[in-house]
C-alpha positions as CSV (number, residue, x, y, z in Angstrom):
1,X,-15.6,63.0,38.5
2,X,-13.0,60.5,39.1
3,X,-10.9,59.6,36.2
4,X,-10.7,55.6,37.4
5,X,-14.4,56.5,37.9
6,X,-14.9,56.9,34.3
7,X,-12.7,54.0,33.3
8,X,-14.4,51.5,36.0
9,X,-17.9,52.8,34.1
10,X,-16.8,52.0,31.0
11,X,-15.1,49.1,31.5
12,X,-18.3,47.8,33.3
13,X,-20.2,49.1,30.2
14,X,-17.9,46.8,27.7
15,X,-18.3,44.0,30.1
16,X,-22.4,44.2,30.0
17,X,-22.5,44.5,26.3
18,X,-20.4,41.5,25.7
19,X,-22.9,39.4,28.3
20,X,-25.8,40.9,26.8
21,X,-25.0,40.0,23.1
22,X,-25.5,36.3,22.0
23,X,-23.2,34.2,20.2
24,X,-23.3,34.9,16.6
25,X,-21.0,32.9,14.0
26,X,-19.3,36.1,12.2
27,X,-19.8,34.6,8.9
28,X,-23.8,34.6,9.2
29,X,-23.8,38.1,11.0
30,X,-21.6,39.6,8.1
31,X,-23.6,40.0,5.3
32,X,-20.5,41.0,3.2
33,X,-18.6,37.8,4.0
34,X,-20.9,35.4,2.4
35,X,-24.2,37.0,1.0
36,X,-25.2,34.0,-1.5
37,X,-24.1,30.8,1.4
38,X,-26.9,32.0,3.8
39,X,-30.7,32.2,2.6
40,X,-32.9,35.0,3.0
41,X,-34.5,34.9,6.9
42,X,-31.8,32.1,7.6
43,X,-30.9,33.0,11.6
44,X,-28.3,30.5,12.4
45,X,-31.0,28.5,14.7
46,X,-30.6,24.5,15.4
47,X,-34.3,22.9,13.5
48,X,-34.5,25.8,11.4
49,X,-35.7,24.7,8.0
50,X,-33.2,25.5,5.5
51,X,-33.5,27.0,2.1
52,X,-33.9,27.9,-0.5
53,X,-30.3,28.7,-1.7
54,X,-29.7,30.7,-4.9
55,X,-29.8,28.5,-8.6
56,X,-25.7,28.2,-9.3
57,X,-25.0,29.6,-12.1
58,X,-23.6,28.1,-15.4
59,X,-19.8,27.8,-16.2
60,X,-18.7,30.5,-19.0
61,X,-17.2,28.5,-21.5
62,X,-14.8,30.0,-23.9
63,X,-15.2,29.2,-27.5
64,X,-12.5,26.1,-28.5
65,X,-9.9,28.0,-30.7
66,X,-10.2,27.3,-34.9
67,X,-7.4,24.8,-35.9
68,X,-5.0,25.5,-37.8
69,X,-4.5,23.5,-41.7
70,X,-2.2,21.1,-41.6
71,X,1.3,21.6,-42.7
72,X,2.1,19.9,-46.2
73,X,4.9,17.6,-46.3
74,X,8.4,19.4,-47.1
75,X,9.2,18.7,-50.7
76,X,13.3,18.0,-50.5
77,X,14.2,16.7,-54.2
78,X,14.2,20.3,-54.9
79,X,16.5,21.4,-52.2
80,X,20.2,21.8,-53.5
81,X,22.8,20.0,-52.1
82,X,25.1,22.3,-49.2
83,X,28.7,22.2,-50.8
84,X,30.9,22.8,-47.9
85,X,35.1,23.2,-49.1
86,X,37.2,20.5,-47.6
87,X,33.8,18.2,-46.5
88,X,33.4,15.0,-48.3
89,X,30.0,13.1,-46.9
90,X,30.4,9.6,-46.2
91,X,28.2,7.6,-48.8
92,X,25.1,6.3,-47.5
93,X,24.9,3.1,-46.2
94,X,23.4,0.4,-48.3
95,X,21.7,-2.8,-46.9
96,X,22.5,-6.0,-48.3
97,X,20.3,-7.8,-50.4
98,X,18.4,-10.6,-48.5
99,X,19.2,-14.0,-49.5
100,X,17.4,-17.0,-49.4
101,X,19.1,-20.2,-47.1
102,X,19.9,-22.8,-49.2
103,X,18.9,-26.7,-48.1
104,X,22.4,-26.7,-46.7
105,X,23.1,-23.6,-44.8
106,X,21.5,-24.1,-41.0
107,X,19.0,-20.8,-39.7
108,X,20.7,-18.1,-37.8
109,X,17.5,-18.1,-35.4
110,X,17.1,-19.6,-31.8
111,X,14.8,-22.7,-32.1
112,X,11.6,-21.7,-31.7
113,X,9.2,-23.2,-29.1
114,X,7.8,-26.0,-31.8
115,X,11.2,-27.4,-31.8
116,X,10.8,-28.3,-27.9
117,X,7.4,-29.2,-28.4
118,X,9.0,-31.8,-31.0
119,X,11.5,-33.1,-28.7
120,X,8.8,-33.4,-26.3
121,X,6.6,-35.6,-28.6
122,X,9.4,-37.9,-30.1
123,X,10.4,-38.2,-26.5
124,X,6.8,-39.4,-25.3
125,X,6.4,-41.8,-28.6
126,X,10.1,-43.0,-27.9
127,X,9.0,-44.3,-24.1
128,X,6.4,-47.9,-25.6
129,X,9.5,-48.3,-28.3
130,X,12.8,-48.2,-25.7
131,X,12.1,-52.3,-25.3
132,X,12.7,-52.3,-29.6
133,X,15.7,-51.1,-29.9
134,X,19.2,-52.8,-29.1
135,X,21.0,-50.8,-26.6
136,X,23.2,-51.2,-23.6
137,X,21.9,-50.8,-20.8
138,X,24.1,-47.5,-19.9
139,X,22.5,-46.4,-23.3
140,X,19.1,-47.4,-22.4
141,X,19.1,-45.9,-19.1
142,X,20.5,-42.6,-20.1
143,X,17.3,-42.5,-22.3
144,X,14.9,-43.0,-19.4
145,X,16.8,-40.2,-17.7
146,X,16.4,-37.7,-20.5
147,X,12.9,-38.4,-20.8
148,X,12.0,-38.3,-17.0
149,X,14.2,-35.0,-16.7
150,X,12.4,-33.0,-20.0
151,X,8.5,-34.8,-19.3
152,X,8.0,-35.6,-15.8
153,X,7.2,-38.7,-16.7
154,X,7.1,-40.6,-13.3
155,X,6.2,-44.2,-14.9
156,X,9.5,-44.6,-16.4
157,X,11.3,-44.5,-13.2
158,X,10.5,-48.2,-13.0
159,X,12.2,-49.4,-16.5
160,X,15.3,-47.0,-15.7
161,X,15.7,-48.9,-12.4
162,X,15.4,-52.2,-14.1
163,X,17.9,-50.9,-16.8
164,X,20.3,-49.4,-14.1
165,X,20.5,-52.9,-12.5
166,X,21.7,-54.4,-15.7
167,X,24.6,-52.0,-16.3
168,X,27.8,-53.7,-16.2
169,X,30.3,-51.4,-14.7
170,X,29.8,-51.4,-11.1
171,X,30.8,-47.3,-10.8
172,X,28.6,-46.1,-13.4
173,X,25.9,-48.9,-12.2
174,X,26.0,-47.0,-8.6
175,X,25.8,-43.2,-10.1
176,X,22.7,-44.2,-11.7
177,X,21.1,-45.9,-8.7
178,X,22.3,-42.5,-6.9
179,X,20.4,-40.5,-9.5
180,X,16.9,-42.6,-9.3
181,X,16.9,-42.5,-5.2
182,X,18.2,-38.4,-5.6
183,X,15.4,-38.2,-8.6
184,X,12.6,-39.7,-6.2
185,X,13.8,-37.5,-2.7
186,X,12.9,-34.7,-4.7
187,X,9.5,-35.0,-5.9
């Protein structure tokens, strides 16, 4: 026989089986590969019922590991002191006693927030009383502007206008003109 014979017959012969073989998924035809994914009589067919799949089994836990007693405070008033030749130790520092303030010494402390909340509320008392008190009207109208600036207050606009107008000096009459029309562009 021909030796390209031989190889032409066996080529054919691989050629045939592959054709004649159907398309299995290697996973499903190895029984090694996944014996416990695939249930028993389980052929890899579309509409096949499916089932039923081995019970998982249970995590192995390990036993939690005994704690240990707790270690007793160190007891150091017993320790002896380290004498080291030539090392002095710097004396420990010692805080100063706290003192009371006396009625004339002023707190250290930023003002809390009661102290705006104060200034607030003599502000907003102040506003009925402004028509009560003698001032000039430079005075009077530097008032207004304080209490429109720290309350938003819009309704004494009006008596800082009418005191503006009655300011004497003509320059310092204009800047606060200039500061009510400014004050009123910007709300």
């Amino acid at each position: 026989m021909d030796q390209n014979q031989t190889v032409d017959n066996d080529l054919q012969k691989a050629i045939d089986d592959i054709t004649n073989t159907t398309s299995v998924d290697p996973v499903f035809s190895d029984p090694v590969a996944a014996p416990s994914s695939v249930p028993e009589g389980d052929t890899g067919e579309l509409g096949e019922p499916v089932g039923p799949f081995p019970e998982p089994k249970p995590p192995v836990v390990a036993p939690a590991p005994e704690m240990p007693e707790p270690i007793a405070p160190l007891d150091t008033a017993n320790i002896p002191e380290l004498e080291i030749p030539g090392f002095t130790p710097a004396p420990a520092p010692v805080a100063p006693a706290p003192t009371a303030p006396t009625s004339f010494e002023t707190p250290t402390t930023t003002p809390s927030l009661n102290m705006h909340q104060v200034k607030e509320a003599a502000l907003r008392d102040l506003v009925p009383l402004l028509d009560h008190l003698s001032l000039d009207p430079t005075q009077k109208f530097n008032l207004y502007r304080d209490i429109f600036e720290n309350l938003k207050d819009y309704t004494v606009l009006e008596p800082a206008y009418k005191a503006a107008k009655e300011i004497s000096d003509e320059s310092r009459r204009a800047e606060a003109l200039l500061y009510l029309v400014e004050s009123i562009d910007r709300m």
